[in-house]
mmCIF file of the C-alpha atoms, coordinates in Angstrom:
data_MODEL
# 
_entry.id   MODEL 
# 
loop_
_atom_site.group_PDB 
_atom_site.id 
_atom_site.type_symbol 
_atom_site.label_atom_id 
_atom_site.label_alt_id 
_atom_site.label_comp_id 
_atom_site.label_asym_id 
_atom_site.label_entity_id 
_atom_site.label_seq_id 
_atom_site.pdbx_PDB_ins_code 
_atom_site.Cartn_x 
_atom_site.Cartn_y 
_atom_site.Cartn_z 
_atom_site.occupancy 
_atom_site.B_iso_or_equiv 
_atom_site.pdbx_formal_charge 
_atom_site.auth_seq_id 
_atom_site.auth_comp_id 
_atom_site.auth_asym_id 
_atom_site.auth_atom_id 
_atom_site.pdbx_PDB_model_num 
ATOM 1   C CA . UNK A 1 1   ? 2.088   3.259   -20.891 1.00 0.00 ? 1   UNK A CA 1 
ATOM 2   C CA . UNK A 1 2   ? 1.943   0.821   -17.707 1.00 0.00 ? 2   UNK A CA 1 
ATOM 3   C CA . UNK A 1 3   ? -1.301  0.222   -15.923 1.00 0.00 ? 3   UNK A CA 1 
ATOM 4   C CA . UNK A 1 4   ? -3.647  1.454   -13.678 1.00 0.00 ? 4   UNK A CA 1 
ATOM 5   C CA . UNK A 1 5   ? -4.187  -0.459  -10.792 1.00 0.00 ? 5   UNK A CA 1 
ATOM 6   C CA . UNK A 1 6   ? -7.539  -0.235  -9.561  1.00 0.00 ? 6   UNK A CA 1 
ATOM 7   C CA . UNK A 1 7   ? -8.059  -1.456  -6.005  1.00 0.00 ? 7   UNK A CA 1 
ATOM 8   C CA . UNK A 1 8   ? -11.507 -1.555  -4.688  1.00 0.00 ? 8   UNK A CA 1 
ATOM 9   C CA . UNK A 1 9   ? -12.386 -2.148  -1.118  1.00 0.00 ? 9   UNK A CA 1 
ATOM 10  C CA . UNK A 1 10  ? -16.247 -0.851  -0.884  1.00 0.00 ? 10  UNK A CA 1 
ATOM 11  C CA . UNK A 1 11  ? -18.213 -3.951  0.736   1.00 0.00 ? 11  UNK A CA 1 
ATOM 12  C CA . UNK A 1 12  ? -21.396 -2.633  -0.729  1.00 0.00 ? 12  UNK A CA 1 
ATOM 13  C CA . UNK A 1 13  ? -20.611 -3.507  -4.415  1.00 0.00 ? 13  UNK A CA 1 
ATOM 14  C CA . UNK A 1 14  ? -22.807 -1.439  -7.489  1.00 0.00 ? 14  UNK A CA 1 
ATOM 15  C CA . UNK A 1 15  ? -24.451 0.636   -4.725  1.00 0.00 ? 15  UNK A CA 1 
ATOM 16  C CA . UNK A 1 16  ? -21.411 2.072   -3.230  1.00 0.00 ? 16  UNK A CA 1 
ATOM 17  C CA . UNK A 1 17  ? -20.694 5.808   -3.679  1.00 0.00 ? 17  UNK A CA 1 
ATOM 18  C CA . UNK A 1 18  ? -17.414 5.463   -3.866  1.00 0.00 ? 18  UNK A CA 1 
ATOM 19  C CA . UNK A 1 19  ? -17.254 2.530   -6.739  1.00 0.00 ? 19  UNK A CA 1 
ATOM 20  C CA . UNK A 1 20  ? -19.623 4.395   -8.328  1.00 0.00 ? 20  UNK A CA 1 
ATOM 21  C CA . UNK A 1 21  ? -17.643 7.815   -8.448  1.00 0.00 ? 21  UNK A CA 1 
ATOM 22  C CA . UNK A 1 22  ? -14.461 5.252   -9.499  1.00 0.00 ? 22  UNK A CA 1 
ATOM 23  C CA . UNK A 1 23  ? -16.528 4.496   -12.672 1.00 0.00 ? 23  UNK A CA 1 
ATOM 24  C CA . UNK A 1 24  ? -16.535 8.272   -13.647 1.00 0.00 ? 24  UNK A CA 1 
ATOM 25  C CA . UNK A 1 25  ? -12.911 8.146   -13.360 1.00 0.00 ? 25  UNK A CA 1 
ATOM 26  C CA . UNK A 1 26  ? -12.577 5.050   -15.348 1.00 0.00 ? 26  UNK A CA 1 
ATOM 27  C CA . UNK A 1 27  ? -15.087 6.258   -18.086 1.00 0.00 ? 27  UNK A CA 1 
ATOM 28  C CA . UNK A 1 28  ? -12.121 9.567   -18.330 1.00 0.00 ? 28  UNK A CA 1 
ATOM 29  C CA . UNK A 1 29  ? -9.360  6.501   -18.401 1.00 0.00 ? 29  UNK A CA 1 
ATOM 30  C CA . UNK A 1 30  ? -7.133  5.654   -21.648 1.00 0.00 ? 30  UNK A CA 1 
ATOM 31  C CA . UNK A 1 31  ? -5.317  2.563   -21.103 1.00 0.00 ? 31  UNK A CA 1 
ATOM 32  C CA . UNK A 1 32  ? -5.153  -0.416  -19.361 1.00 0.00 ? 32  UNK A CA 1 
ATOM 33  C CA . UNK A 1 33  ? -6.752  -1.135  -15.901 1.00 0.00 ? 33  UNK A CA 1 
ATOM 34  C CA . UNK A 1 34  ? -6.145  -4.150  -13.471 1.00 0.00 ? 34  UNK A CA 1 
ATOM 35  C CA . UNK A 1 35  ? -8.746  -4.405  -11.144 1.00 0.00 ? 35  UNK A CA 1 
ATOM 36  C CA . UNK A 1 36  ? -8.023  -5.901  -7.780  1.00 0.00 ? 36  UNK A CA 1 
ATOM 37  C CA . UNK A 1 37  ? -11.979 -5.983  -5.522  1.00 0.00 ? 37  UNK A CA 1 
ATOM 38  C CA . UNK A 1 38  ? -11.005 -6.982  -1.932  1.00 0.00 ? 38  UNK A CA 1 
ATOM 39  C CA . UNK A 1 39  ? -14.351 -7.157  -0.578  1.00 0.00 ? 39  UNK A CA 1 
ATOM 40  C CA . UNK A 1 40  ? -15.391 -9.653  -3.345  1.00 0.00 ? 40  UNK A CA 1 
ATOM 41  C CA . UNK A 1 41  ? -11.472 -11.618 -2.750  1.00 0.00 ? 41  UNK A CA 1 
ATOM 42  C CA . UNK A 1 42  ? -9.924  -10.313 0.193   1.00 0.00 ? 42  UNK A CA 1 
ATOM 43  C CA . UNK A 1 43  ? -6.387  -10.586 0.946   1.00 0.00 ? 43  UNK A CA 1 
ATOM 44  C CA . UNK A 1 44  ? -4.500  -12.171 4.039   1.00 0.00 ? 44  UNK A CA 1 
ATOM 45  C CA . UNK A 1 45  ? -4.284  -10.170 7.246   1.00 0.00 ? 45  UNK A CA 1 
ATOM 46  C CA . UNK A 1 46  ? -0.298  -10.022 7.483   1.00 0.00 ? 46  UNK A CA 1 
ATOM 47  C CA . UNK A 1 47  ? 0.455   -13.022 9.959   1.00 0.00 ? 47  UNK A CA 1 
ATOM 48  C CA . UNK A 1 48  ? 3.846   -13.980 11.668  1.00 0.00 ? 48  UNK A CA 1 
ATOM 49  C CA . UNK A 1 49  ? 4.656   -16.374 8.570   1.00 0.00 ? 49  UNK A CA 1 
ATOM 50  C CA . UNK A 1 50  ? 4.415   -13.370 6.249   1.00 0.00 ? 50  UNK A CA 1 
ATOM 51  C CA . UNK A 1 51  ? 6.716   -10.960 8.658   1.00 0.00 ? 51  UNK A CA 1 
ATOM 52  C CA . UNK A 1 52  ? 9.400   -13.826 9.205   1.00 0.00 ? 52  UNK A CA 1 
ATOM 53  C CA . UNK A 1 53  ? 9.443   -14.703 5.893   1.00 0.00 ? 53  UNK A CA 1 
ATOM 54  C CA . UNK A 1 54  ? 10.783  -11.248 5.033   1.00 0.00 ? 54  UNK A CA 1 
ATOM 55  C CA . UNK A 1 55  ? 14.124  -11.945 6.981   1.00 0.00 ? 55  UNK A CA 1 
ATOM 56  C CA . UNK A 1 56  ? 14.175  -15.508 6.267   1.00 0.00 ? 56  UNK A CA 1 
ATOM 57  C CA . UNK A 1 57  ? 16.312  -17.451 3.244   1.00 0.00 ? 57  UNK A CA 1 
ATOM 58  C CA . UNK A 1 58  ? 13.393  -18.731 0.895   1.00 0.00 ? 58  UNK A CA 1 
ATOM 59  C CA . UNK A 1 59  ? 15.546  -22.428 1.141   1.00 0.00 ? 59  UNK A CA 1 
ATOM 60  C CA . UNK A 1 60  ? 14.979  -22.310 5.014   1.00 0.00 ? 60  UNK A CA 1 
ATOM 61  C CA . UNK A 1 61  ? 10.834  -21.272 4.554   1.00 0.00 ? 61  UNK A CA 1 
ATOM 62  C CA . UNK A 1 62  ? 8.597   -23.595 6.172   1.00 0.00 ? 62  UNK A CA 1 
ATOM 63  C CA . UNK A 1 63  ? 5.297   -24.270 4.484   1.00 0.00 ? 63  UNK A CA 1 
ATOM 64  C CA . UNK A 1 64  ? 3.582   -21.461 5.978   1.00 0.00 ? 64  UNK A CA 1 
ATOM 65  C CA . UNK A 1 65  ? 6.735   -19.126 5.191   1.00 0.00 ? 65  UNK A CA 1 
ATOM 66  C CA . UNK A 1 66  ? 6.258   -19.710 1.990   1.00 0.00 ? 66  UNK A CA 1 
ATOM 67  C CA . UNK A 1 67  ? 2.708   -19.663 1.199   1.00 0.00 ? 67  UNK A CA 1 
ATOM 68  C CA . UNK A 1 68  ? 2.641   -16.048 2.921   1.00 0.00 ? 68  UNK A CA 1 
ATOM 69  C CA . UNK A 1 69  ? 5.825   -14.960 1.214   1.00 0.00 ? 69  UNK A CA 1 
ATOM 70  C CA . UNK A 1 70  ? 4.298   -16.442 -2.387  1.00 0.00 ? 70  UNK A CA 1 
ATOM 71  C CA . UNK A 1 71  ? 0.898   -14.076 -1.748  1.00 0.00 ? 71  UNK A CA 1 
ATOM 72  C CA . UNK A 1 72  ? 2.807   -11.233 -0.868  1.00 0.00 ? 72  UNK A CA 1 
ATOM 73  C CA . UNK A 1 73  ? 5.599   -11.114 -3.338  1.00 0.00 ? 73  UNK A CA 1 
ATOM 74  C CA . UNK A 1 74  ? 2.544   -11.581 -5.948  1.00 0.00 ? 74  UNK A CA 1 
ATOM 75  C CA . UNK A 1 75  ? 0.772   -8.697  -4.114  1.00 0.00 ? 75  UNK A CA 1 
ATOM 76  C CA . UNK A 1 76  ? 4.157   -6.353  -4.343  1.00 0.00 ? 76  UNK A CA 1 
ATOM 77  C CA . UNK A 1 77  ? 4.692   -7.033  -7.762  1.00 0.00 ? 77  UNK A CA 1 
ATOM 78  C CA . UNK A 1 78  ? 1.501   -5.955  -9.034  1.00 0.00 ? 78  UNK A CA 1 
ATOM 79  C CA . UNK A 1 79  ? 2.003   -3.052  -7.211  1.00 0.00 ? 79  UNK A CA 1 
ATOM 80  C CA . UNK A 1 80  ? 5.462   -2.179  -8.708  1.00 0.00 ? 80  UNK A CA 1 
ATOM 81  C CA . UNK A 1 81  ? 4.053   -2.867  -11.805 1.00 0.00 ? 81  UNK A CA 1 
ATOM 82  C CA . UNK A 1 82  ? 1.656   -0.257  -11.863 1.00 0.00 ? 82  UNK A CA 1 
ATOM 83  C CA . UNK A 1 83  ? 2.309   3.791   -12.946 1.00 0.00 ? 83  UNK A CA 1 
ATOM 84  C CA . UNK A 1 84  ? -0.965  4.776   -11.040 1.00 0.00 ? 84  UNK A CA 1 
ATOM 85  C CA . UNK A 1 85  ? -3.272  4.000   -8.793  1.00 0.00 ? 85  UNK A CA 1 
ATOM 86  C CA . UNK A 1 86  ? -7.362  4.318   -8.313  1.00 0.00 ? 86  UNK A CA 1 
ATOM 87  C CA . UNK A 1 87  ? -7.825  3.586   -4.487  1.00 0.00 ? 87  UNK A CA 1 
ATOM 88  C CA . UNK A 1 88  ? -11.583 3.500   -3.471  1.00 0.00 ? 88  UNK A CA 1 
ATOM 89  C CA . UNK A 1 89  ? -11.470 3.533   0.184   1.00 0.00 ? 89  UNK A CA 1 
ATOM 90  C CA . UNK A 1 90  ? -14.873 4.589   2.048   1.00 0.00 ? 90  UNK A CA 1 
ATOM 91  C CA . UNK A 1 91  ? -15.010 5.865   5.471   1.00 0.00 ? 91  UNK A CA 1 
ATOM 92  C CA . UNK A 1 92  ? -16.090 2.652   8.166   1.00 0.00 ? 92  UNK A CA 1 
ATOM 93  C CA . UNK A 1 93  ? -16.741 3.776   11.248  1.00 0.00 ? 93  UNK A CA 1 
ATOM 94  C CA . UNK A 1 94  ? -14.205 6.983   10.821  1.00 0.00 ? 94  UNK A CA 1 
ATOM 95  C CA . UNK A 1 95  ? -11.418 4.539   9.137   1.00 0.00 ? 95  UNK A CA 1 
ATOM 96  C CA . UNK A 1 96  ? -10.762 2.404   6.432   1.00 0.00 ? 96  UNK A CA 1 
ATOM 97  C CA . UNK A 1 97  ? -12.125 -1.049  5.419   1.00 0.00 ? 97  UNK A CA 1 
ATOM 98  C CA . UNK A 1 98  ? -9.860  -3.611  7.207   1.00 0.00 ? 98  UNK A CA 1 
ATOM 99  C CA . UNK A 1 99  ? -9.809  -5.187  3.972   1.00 0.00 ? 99  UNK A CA 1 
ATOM 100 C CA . UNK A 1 100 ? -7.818  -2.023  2.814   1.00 0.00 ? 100 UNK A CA 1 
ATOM 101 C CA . UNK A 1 101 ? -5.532  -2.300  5.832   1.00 0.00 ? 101 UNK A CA 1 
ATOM 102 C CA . UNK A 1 102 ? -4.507  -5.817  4.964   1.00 0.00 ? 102 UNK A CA 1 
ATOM 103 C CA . UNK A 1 103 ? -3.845  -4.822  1.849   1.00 0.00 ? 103 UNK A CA 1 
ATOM 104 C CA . UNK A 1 104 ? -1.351  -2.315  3.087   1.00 0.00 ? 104 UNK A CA 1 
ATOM 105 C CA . UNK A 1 105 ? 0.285   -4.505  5.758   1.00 0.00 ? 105 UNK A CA 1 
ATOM 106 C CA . UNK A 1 106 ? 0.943   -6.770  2.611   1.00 0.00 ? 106 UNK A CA 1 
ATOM 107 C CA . UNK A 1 107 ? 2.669   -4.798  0.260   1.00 0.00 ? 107 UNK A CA 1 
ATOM 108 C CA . UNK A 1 108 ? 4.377   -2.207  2.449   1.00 0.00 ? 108 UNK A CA 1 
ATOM 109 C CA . UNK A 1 109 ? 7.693   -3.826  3.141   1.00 0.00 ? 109 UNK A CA 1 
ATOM 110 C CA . UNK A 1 110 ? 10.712  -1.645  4.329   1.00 0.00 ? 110 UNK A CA 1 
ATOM 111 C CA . UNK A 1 111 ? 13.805  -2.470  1.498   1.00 0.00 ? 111 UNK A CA 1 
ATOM 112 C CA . UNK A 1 112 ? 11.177  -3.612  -1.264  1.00 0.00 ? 112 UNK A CA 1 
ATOM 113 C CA . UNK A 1 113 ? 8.610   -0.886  -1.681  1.00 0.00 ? 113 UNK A CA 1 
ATOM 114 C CA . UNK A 1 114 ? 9.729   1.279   1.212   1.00 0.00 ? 114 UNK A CA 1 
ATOM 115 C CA . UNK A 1 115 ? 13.262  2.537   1.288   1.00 0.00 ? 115 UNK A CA 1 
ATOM 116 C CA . UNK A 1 116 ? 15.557  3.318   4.628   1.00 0.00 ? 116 UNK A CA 1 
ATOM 117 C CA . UNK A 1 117 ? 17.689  5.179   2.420   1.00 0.00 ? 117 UNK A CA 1 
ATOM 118 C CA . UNK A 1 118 ? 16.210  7.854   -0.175  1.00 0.00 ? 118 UNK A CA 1 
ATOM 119 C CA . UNK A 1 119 ? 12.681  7.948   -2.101  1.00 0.00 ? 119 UNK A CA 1 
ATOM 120 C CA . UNK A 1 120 ? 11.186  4.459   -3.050  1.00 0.00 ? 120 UNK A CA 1 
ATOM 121 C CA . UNK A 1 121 ? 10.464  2.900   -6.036  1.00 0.00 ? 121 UNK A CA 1 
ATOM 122 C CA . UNK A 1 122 ? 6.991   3.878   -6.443  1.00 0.00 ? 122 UNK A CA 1 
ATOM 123 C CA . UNK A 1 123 ? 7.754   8.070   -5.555  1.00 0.00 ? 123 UNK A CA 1 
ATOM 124 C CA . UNK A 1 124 ? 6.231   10.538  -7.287  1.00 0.00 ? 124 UNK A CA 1 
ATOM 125 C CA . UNK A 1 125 ? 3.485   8.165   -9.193  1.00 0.00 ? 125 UNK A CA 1 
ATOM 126 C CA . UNK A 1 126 ? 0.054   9.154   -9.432  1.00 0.00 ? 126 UNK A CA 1 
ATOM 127 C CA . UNK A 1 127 ? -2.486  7.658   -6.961  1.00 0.00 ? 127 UNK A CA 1 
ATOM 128 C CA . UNK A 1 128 ? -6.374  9.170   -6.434  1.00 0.00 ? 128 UNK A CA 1 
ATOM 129 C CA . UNK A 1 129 ? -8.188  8.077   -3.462  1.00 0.00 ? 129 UNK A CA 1 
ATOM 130 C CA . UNK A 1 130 ? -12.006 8.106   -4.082  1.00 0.00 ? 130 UNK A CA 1 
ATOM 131 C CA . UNK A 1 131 ? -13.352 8.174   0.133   1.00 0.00 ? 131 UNK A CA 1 
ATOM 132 C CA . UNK A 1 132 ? -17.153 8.264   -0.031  1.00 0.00 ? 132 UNK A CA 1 
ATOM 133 C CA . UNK A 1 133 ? -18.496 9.214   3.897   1.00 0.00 ? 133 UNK A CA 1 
ATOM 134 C CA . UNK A 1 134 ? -21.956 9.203   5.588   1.00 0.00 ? 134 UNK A CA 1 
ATOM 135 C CA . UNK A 1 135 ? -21.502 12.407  7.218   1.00 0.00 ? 135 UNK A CA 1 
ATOM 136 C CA . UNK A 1 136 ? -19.165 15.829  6.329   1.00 0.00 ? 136 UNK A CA 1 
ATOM 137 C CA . UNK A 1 137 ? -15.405 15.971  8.539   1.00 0.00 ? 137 UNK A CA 1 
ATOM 138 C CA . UNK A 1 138 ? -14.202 19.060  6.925   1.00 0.00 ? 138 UNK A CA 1 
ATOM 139 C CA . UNK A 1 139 ? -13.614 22.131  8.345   1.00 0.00 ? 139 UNK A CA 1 
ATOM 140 C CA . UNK A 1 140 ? -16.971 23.856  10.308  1.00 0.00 ? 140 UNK A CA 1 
ATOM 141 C CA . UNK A 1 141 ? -18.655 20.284  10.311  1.00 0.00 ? 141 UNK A CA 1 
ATOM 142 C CA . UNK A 1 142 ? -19.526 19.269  13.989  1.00 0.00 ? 142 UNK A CA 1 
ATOM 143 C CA . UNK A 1 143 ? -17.083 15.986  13.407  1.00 0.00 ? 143 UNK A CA 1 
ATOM 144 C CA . UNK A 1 144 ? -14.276 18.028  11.994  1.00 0.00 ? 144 UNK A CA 1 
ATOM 145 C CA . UNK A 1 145 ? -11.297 15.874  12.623  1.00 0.00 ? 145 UNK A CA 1 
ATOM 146 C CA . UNK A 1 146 ? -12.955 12.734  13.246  1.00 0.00 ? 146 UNK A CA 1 
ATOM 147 C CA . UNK A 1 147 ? -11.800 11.667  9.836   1.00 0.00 ? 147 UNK A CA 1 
ATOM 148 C CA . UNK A 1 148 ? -9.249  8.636   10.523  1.00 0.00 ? 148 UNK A CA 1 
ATOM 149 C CA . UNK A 1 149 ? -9.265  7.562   6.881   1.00 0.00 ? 149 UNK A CA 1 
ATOM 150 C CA . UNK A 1 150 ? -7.788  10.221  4.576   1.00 0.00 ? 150 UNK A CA 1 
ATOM 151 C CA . UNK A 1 151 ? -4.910  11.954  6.816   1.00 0.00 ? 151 UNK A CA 1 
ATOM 152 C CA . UNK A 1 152 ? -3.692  8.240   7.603   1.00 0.00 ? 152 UNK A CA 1 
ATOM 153 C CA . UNK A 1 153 ? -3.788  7.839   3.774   1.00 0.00 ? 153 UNK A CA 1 
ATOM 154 C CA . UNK A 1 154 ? -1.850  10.432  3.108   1.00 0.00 ? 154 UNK A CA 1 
ATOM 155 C CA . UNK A 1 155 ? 1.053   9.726   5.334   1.00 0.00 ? 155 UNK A CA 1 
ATOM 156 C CA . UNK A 1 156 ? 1.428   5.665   4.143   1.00 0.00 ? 156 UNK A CA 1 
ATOM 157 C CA . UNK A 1 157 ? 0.868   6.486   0.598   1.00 0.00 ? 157 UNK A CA 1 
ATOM 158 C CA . UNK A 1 158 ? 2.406   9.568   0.398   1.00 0.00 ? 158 UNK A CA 1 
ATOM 159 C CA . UNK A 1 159 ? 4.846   10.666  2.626   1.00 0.00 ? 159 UNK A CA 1 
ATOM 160 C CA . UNK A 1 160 ? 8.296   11.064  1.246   1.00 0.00 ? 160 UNK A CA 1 
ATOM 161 C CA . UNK A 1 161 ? 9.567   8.707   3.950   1.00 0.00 ? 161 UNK A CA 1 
ATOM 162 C CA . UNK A 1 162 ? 6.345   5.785   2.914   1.00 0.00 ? 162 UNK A CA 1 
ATOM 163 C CA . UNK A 1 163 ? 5.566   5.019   -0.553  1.00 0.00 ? 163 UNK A CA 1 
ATOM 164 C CA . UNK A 1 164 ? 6.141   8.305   -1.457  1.00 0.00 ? 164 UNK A CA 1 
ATOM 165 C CA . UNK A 1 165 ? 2.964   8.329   -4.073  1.00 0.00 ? 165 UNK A CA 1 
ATOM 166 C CA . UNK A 1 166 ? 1.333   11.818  -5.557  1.00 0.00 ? 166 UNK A CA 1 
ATOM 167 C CA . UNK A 1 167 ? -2.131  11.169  -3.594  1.00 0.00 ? 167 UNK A CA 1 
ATOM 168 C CA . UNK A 1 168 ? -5.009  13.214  -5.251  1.00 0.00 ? 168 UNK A CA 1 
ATOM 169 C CA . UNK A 1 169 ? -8.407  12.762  -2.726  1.00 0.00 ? 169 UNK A CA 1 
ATOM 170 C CA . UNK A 1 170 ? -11.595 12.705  -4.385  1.00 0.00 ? 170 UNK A CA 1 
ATOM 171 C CA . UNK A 1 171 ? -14.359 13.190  -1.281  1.00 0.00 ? 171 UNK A CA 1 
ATOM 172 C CA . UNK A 1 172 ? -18.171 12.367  -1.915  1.00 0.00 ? 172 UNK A CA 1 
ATOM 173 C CA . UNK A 1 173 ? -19.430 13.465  1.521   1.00 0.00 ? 173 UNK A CA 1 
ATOM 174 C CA . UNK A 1 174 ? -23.047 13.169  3.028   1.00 0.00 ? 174 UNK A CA 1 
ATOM 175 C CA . UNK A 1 175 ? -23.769 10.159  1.028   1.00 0.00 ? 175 UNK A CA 1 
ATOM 176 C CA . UNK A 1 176 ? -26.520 9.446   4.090   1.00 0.00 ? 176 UNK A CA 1 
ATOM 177 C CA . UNK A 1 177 ? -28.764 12.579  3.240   1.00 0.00 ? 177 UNK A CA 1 
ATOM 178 C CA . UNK A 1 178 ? -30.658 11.152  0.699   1.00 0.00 ? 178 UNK A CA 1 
ATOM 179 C CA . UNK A 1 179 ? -31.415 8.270   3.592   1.00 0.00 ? 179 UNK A CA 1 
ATOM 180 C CA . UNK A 1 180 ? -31.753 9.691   7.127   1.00 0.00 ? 180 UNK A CA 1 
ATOM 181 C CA . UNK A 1 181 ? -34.397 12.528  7.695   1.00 0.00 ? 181 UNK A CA 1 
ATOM 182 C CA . UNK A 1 182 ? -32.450 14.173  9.805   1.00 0.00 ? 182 UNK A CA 1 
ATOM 183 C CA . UNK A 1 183 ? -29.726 14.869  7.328   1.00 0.00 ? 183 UNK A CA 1 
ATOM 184 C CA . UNK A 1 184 ? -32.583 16.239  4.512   1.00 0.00 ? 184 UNK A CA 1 
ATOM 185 C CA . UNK A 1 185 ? -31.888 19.777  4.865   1.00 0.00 ? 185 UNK A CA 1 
ATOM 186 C CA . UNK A 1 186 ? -28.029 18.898  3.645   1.00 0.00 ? 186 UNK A CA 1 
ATOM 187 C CA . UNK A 1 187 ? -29.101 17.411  0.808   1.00 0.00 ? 187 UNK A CA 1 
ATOM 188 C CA . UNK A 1 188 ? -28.518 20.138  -1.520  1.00 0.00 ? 188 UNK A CA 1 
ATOM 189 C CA . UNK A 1 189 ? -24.518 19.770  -0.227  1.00 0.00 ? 189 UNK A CA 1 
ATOM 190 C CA . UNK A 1 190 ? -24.719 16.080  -0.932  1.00 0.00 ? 190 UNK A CA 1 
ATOM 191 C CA . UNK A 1 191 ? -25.896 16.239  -4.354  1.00 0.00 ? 191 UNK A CA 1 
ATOM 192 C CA . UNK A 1 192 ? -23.459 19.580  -5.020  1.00 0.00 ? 192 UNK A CA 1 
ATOM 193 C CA . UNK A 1 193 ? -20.599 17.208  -3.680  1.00 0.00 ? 193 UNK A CA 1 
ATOM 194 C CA . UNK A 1 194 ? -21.300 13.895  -5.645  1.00 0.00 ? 194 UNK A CA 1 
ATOM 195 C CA . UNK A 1 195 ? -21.325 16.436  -9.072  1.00 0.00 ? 195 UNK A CA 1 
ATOM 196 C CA . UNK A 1 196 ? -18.165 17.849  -7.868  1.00 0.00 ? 196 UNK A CA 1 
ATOM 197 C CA . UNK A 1 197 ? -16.802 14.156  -6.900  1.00 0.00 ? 197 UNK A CA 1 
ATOM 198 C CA . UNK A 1 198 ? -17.782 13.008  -10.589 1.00 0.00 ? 198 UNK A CA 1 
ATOM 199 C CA . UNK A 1 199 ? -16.338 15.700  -12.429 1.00 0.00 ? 199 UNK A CA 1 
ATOM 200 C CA . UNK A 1 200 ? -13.040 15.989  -10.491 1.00 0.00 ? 200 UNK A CA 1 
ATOM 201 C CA . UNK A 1 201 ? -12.664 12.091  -11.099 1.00 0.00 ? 201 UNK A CA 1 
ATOM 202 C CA . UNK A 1 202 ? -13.240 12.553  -14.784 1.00 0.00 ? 202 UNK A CA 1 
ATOM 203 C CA . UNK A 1 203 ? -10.669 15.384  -15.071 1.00 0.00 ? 203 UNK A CA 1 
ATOM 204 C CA . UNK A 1 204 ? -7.770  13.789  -12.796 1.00 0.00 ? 204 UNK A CA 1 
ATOM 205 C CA . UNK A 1 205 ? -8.189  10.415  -14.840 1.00 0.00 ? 205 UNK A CA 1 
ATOM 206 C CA . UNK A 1 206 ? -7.616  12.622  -18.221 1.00 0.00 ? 206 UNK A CA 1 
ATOM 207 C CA . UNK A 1 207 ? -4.668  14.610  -16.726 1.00 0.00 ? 207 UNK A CA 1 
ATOM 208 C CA . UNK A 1 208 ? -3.196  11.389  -15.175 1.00 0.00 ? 208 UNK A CA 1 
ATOM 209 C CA . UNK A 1 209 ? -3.383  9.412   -18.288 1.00 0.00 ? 209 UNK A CA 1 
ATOM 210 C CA . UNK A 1 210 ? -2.026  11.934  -20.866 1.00 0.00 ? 210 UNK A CA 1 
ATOM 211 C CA . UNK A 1 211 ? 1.172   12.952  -18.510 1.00 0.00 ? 211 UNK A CA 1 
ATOM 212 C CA . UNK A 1 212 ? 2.086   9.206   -18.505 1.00 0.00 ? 212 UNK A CA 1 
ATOM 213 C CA . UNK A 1 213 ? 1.725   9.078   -21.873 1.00 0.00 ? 213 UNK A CA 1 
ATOM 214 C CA . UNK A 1 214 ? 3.253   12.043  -22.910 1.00 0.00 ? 214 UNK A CA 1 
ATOM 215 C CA . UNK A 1 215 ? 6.131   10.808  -20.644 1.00 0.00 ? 215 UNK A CA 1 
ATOM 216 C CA . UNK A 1 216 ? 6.582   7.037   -22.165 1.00 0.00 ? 216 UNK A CA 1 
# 
């Protein structure tokens, strides 16, 4: 059985919804785990050294070549090494962490973990993305398609044309009703959502971990 690779990108550590929720799913998880926290060690935004290094010959790199080419390839490999993935991402001001981004810019690379021509190498592998929000985006919510963090999720991670991964979202929404007293009359749907968020984390890690067992 290969490993999970965990990548966290909450900046708000033990207190963060979505972390939290990611523990429920670890509790359900049989195997090993490598962890990777980018708010507590974040990554490199990609810069011009990292993109030319990608059509350069390592023995013409200059320094800064290859010090961006040595943290990606490192990022990429961990990555390939992995059979599934635990993404927490929360919703920042209706998108992603940028530490999440960077991430991303890092390890997808057309002709290593992207392919031109057919599926890549990572298709069809488990991934759950745990998105904790403030607010509620779905359908009937009075900021219904103001999310900018799961659909854009879905297309880099997996479309068969991207990374081509099996994305599962896990959604803790209203994770502000507890706070704001404006919100207190949804907090019966907050609490209903974080049970729901807790249990379908728990369940997805069992499922996940006993088909990759049952195919080693």
């Amino acid at each position: 059985m290969s490993y999970l690779l965990h990548i966290d990108s909450s900046s708000l550590g033990e207190v963060s919804v979505s972390r939290q929720v990611a523990r429920s799913f670890l509790e359900g998880w049989d195997g090993k785990v490598v962890h990777r926290d980018l708010a507590a060690a974040p990554v490199p935004h990609i810069s011009a050294a990292g993109i030319t290094a990608r059509e350069t010959d390592p023995a013409e790199y200059t320094e800064e070549q290859a010090a961006a080419a040595a943290t990606q390839d490192a990022l990429i490999e961990e990555f390939l090494g992995a059979g599934a993935y635990l993404f927490t991402v929360p919703m920042y001001n209706l998108t992603m962490p940028s530490v999440f981004k960077a991430w991303l810019d890092q390890i997808i690379v057309f002709g290593r973990t992207v392919s031109h021509e057919g599926p890549s190498r990572v298709a069809g592998r488990p991934a759950v993305v745990i998105s904790a929000r403030g607010g509620s985006y779905g359908p009937g919510a009075p900021r219904h398609g103001f999310d900018y963090v799961i659909p854009i999720l879905q297309v880099l991670l997996g479309h068969q044309d991207m990374l081509g991964l099996d994305v599962t979202t896990v959604i803790p929404e209203l994770t502000m009703a507890p706070h704001e007293p404006a919100l207190a009359a949804l907090l019966p749907k907050h609490e209903a959502s974080m049970a729901d968020a807790h249990d379908r984390a728990r369940e997805l890690a069992t499922r996940i971990a006993g088909g990759m067992t049952a195919a080693r």
